[in-house]
N, CA, C and O of each residue as an XYZ file, in Angstrom:
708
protein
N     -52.025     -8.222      6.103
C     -51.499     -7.974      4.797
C     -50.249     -8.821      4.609
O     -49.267     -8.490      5.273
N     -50.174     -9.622      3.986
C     -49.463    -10.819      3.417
C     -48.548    -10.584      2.144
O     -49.096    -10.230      1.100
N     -47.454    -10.730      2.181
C     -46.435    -10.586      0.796
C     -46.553    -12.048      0.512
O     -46.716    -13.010      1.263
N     -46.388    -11.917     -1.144
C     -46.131    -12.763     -1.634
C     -45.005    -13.440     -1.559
O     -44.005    -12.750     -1.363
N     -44.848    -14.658     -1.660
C     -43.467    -15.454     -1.386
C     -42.564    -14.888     -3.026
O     -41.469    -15.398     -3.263
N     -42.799    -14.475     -3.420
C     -41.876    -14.346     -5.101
C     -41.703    -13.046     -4.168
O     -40.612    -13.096     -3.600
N     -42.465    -11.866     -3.827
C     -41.949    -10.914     -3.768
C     -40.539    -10.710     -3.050
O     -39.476    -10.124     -3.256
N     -41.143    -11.541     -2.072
C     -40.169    -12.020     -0.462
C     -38.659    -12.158     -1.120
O     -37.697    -11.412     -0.931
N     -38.743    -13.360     -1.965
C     -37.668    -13.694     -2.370
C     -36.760    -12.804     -3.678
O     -35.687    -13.087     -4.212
N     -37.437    -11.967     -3.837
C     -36.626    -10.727     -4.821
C     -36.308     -9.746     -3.969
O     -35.336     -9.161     -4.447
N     -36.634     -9.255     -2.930
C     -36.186     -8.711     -2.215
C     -34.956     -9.285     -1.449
O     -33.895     -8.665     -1.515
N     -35.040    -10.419     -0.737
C     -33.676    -10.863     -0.614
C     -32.866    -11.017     -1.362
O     -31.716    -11.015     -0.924
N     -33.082    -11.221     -2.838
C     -32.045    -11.431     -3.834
C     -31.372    -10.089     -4.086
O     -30.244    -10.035     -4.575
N     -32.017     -9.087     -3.774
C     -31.708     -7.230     -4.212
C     -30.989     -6.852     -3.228
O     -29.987     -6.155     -3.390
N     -31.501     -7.355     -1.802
C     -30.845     -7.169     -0.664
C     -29.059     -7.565     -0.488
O     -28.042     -6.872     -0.462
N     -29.355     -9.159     -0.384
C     -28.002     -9.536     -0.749
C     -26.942     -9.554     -2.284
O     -25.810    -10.037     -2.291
N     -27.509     -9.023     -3.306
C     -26.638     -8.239     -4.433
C     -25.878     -7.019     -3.759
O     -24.680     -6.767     -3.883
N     -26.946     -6.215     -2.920
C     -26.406     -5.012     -2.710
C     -25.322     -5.145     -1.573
O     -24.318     -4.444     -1.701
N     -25.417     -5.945     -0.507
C     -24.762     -6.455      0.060
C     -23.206     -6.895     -0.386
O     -22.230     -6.615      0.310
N     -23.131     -7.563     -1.542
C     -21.911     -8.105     -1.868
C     -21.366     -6.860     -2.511
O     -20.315     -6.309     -2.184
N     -22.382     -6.385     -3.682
C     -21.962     -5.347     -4.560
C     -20.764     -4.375     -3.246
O     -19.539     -4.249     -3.250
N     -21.979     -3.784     -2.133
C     -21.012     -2.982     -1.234
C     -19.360     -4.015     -0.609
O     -18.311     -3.435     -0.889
N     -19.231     -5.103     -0.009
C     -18.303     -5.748     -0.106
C     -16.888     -5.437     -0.685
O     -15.780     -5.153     -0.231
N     -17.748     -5.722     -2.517
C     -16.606     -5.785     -3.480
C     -15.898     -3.954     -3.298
O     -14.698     -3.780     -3.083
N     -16.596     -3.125     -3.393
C     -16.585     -1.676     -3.508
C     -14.858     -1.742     -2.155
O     -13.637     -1.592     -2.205
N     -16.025     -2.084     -1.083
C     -15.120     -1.971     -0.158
C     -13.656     -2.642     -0.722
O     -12.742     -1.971     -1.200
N     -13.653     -3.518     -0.623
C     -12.287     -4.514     -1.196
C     -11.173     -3.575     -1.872
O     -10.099     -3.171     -1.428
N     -11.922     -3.335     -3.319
C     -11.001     -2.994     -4.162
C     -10.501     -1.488     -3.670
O      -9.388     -1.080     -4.000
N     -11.667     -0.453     -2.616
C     -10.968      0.723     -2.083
C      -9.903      0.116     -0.741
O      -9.495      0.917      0.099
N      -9.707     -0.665     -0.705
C      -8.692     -1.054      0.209
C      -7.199     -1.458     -0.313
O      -6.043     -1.278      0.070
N      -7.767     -2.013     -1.244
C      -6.466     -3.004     -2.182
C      -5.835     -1.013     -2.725
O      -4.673     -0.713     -2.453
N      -6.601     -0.132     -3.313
C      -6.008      0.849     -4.188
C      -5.952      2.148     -3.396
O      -5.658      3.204     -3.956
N      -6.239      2.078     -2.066
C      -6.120      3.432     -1.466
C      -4.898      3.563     -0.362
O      -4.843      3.196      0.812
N      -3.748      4.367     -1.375
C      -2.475      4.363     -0.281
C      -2.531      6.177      0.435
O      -2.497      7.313     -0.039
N      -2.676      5.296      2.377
C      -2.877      6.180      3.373
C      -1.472      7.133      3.300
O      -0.411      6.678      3.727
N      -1.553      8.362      2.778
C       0.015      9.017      2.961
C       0.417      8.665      5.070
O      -0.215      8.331      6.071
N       2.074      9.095      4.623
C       2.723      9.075      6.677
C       1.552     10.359      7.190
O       1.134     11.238      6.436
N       1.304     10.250      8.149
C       1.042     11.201      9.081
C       1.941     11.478      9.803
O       1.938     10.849     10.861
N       3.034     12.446      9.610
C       4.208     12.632     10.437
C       3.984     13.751     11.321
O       3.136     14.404     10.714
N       4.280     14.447     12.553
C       3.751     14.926     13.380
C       4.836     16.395     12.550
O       5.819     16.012     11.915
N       4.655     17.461     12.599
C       5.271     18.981     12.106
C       7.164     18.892     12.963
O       8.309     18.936     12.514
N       6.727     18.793     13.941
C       8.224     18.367     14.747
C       8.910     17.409     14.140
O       9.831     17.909     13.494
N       8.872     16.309     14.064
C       9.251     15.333     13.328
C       9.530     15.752     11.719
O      10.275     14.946     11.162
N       9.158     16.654     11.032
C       9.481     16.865      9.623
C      10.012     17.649      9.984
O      10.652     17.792      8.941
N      10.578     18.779     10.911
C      11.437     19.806     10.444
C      12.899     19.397     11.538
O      13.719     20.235     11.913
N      12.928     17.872     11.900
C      14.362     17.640     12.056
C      15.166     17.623     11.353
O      14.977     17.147     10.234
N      16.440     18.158     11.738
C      17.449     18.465     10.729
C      18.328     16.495     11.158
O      18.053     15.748     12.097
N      19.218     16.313     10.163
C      20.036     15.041     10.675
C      20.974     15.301     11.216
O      21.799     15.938     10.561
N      21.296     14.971     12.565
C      22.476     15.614     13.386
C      24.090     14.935     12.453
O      25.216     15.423     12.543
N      23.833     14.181     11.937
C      25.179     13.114     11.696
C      25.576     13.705     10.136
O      24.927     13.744      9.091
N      26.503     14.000     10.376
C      27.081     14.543      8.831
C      27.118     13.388      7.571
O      27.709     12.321      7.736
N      26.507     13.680      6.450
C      26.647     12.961      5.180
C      27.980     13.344      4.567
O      28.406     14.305      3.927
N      28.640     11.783      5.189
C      30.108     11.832      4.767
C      30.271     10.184      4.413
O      29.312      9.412      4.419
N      31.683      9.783      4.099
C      31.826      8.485      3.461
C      31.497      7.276      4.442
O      31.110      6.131      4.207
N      31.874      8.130      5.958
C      32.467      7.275      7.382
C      30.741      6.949      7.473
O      30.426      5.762      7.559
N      29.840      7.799      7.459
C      28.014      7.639      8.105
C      27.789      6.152      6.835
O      27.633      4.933      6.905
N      27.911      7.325      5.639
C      27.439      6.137      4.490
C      27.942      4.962      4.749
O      27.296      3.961      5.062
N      28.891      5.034      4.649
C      29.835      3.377      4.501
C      28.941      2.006      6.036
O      28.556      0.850      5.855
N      28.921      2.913      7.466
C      28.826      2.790      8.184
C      27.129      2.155      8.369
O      26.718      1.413      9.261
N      26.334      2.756      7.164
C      24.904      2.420      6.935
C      24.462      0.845      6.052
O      23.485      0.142      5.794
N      25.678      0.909      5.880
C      25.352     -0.262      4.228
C      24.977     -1.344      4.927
O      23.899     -1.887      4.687
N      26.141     -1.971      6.248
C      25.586     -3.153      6.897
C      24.341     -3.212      7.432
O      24.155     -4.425      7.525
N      23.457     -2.716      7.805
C      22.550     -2.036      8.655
C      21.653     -2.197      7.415
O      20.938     -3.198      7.445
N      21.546     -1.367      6.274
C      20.493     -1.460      5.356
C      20.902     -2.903      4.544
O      20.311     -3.021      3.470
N      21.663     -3.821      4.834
C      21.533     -4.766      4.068
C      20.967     -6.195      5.049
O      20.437     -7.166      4.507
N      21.154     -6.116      6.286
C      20.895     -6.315      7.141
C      19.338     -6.262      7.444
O      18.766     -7.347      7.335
N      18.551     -5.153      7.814
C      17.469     -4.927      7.790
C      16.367     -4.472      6.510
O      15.205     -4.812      6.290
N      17.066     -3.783      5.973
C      16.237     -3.326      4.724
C      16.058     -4.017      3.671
O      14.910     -4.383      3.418
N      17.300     -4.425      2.662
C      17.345     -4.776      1.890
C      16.185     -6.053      1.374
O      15.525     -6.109      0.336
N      16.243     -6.973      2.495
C      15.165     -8.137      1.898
C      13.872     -7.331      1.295
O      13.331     -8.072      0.475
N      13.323     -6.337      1.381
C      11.926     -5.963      0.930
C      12.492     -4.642      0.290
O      11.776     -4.439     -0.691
N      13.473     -3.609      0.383
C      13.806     -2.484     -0.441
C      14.531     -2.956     -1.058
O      15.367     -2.068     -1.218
N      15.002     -4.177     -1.811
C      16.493     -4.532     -2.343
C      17.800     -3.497     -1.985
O      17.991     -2.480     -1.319
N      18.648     -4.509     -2.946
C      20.134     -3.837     -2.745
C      20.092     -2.057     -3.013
O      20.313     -1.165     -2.194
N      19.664     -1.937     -4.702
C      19.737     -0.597     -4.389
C      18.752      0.549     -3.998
O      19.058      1.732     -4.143
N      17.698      0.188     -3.556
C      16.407      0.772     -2.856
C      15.414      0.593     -3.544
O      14.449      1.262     -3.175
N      15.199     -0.239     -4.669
C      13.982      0.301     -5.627
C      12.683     -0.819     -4.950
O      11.568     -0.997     -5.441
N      13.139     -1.332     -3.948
C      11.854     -1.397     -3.254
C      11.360     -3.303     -4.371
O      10.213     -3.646     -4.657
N      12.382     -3.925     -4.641
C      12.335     -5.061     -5.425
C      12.991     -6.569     -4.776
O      13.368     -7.625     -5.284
N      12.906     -6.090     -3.538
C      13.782     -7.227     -2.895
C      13.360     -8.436     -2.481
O      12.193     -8.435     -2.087
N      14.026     -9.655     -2.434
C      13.635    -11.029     -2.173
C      12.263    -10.989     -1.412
O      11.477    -11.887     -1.714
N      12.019    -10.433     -0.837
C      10.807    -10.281     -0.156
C       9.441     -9.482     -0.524
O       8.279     -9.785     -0.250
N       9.903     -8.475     -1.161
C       9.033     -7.635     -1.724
C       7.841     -8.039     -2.035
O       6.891     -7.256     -2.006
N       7.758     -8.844     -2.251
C       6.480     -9.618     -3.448
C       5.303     -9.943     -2.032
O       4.106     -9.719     -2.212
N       5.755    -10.423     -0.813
C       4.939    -10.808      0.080
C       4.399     -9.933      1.066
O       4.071    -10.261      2.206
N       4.314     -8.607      0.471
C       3.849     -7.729      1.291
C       3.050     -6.512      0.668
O       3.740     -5.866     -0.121
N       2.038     -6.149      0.800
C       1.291     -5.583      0.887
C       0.414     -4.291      2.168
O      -0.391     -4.592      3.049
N       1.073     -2.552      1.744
C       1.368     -2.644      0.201
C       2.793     -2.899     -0.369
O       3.167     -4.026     -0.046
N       3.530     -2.356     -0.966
C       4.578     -2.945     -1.909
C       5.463     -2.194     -1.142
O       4.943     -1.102     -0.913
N       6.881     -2.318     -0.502
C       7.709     -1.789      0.046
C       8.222     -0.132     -0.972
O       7.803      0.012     -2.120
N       8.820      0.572     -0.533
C       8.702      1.885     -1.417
C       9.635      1.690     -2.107
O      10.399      0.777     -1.796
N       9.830      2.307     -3.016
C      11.315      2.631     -4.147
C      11.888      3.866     -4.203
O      11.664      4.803     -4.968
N      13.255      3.664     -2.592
C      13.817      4.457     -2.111
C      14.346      5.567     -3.791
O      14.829      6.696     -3.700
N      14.209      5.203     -4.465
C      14.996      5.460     -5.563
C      14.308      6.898     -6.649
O      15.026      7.603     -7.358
N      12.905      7.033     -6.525
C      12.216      7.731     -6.544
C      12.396      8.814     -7.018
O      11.180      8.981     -6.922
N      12.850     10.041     -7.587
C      13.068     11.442     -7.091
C      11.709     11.972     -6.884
O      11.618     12.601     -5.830
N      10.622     11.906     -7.580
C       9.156     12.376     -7.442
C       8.995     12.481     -6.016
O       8.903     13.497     -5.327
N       8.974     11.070     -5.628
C       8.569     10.986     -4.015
C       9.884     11.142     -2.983
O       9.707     11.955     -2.076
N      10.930     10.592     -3.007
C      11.962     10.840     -2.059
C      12.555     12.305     -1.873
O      12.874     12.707     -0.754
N      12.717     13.236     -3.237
C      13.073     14.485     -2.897
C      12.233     15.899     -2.085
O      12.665     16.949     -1.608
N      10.221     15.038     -2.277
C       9.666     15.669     -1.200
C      10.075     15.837      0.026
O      10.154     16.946      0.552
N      10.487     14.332      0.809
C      10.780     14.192      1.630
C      11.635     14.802      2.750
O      12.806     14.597      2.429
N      11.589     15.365      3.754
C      12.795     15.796      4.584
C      13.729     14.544      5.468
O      13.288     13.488      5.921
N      14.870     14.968      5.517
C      15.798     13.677      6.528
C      14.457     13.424      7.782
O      14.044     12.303      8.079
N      13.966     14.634      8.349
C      13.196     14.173      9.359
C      11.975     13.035      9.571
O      11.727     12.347     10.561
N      11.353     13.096      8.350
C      10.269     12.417      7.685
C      10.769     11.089      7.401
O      10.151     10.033      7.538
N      11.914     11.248      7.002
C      12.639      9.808      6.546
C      12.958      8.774      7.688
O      12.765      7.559      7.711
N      13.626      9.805      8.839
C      13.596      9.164      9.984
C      12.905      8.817     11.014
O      13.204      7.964     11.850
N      11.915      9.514     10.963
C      10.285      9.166     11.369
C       9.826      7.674     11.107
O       9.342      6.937     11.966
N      10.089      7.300      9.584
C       9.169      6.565      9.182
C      10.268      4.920      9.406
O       9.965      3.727      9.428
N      11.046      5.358      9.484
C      12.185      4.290      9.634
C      11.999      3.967     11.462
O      11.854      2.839     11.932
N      12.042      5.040     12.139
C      11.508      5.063     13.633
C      10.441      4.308     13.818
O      10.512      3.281     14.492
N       9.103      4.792     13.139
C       8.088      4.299     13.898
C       7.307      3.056     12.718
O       6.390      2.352     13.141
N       7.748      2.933     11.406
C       7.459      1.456     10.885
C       5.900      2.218     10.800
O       5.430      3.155     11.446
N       5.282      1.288      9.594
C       3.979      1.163      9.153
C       3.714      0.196      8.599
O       4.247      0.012      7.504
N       2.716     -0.878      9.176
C       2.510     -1.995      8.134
C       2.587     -2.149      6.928
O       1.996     -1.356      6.195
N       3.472     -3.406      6.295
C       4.019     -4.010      6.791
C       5.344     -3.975      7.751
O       5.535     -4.780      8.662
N       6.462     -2.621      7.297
C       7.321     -2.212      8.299
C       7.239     -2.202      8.762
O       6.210     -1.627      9.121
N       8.112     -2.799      9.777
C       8.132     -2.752     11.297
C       9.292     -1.319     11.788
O      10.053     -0.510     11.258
N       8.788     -1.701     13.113
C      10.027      0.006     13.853
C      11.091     -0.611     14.178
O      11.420     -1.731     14.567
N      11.678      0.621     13.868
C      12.946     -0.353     14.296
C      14.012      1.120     15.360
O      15.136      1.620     15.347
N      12.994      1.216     15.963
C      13.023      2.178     17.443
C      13.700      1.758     18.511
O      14.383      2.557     19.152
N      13.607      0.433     18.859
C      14.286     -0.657     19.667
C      14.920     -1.109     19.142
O      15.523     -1.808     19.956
N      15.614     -1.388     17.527
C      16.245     -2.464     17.228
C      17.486     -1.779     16.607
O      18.254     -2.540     16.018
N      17.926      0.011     16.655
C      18.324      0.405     16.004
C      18.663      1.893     16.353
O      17.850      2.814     16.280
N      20.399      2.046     16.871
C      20.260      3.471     17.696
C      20.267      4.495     16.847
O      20.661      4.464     15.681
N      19.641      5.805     17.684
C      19.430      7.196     16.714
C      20.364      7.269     15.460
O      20.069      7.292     14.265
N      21.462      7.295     16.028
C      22.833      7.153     14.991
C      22.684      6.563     14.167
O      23.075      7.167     13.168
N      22.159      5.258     13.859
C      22.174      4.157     12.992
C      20.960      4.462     12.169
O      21.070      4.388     10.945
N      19.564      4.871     12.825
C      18.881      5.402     11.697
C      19.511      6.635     10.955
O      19.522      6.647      9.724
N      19.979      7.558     11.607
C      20.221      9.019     10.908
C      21.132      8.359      9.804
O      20.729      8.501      8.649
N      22.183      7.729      9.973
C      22.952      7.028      8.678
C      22.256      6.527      7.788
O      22.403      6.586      6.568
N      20.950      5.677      8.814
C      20.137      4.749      7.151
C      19.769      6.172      6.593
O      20.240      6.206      5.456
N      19.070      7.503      6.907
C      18.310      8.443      6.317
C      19.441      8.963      5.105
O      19.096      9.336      3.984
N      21.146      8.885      5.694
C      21.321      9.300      4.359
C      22.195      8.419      3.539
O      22.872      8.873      2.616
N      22.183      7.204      3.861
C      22.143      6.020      2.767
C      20.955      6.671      1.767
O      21.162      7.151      0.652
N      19.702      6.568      2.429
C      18.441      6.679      1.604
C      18.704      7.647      0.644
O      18.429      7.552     -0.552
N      19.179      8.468      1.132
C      19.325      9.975      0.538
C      20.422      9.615     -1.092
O      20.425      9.974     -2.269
N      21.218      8.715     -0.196
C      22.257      8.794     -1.645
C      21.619      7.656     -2.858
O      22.359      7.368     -3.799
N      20.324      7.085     -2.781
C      19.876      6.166     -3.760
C      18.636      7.279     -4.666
O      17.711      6.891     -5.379
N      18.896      8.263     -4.438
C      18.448      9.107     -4.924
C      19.308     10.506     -5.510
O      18.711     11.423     -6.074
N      21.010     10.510     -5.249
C      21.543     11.815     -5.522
C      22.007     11.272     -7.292
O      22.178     10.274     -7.992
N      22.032     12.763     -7.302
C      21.867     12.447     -8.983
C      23.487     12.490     -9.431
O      24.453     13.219     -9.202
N      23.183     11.165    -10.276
C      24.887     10.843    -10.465
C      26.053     11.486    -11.217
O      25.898     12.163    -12.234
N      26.897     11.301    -10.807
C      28.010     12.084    -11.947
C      28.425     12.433    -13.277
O      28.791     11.612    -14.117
N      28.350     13.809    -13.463
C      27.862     13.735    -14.923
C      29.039     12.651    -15.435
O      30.030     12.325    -14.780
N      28.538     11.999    -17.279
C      29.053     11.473    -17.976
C      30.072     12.424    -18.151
O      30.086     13.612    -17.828
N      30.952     11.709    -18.726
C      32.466     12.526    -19.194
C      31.949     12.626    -20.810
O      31.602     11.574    -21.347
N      31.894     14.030    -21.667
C      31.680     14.010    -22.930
C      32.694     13.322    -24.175
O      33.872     13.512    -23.871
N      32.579     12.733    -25.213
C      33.463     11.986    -25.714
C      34.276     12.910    -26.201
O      34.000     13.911    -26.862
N      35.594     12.393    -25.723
C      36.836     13.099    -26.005
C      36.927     13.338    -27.664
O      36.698     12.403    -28.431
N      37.313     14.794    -28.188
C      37.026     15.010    -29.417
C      39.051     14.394    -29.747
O      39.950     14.142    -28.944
N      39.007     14.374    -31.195
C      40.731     13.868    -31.833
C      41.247     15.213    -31.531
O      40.559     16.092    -32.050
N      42.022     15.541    -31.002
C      42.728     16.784    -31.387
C      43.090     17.395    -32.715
O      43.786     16.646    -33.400
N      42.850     18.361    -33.167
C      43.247     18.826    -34.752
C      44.745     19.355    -34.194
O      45.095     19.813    -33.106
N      45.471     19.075    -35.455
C      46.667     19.759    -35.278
C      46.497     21.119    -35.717
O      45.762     21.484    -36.635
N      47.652     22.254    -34.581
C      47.656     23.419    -34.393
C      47.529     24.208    -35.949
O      48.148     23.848    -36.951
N      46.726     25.176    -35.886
C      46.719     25.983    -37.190
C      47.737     26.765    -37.765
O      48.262     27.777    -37.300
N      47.945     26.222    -38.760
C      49.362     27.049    -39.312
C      49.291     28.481    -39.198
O      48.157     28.961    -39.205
N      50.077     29.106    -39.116
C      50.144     31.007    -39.187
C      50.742     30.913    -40.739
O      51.635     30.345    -41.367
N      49.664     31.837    -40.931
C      50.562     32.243    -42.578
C      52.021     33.322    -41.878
O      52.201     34.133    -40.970
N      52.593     32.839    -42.701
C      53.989     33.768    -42.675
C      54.054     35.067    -44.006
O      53.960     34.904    -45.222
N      54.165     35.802    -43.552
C      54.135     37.131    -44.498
C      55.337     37.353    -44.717
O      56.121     37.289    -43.770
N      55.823     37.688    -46.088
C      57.356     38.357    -46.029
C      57.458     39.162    -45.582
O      56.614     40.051    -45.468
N      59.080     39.126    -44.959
C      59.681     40.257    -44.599
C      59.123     41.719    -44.624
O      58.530     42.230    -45.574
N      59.364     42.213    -43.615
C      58.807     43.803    -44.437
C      60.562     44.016    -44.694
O      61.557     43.557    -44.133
N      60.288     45.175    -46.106
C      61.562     45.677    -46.364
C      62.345     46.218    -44.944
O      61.856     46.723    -43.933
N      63.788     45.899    -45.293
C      64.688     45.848    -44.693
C      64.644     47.073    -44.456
O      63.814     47.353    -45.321
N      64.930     48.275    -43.856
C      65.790     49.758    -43.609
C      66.504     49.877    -42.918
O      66.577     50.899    -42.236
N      67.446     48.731    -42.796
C      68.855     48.637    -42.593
C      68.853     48.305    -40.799
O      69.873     48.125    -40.133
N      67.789     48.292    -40.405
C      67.523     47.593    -39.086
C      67.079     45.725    -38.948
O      66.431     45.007    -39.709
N      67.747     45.442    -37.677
C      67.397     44.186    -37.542
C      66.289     44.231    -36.892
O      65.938     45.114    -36.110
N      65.444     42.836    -37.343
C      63.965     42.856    -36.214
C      64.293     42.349    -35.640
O      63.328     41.838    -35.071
N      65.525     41.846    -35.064
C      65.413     41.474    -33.658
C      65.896     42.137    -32.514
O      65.884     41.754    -31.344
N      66.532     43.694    -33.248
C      66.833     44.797    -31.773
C      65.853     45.766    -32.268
O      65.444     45.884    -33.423
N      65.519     46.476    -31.177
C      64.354     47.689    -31.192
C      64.982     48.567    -31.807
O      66.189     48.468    -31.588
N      64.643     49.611    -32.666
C      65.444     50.725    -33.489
C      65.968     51.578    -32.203
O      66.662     52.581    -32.368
């Protein structure tokens, strides 16, 4: 039993459509499917040993400008000289949706152990120095100081009506009877 050569060749043509068709499928679920951290339960319920004070912050800036900044920019939104060449897109520390989920522990997790394209920076960077980047991170997200409301003109003080005198009865109002 013999196939026809036309048949033969529509079948390979159906074959390899379906072939690419699956391909493309694949592709574009790769390009649009972002894997959340898998952070281990220990690791999210670390507290940050290092107090969020001016001395940690201040102490973080070199460090995040240093390492971070080329792909999180200056102020975290994840727009930096580099940004563009990586895939997926560096995050935008800046966030509240996504950063206020977050715990310091989670933060320092992910700064610890790097995810492509991030790298770890476990070796390159002591405990101390991440716990500071975690609350650098923290402050590109605290919500800023309220505006000062516009100062109203002052009205000048309201006059008191003055009432006359009450009749005199031979007392002064200025000693008690």
């Amino acid at each position: 039993m013999s196939t026809s050569p036309k048949k033969s060749k529509t079948s390979i043509k159906i074959l390899l459509g379906l072939v690419i068709l699956l391909i493309f499928v694949c592709i574009v679920l790769a390009v649009f499917h972002e894997t959340p951290w898998k952070v281990p339960l220990e690791d999210k319920l670390r507290k940050n040993p290092i107090p969020a004070n001016d001395t940690n912050l201040n102490a973080a800036k070199p460090i995040y400008n240093e390492y971070c900044a080329n792909c999180h920019g200056d102020t975290g939104k994840g727009d930096g000289s580099d940004a563009m060449m990586y895939d997926p897109a560096p995050s935008d520390l800046t966030e509240p949706k996504h950063m206020t989920h977050l715990t310091d522990g989670e933060i320092f997790y992910q700064i610890t152990q790097g995810r492509k394209p991030m790298p770890s920076f476990r070796k390159k960077l002591t405990d101390d120095q991440r716990w500071q980047l975690v609350i650098l991170v923290r402050s590109f997200v605290a919500p800023a100081a309220p505006t000062p409301s516009p100062t109203k003109t002052p009205e000048p003080p309201a006059t008191k009506k003055t009432e006359p005198p009450a009749k005199n009865s031979g007392q002064s109002l200025d000693r008690p009877p």
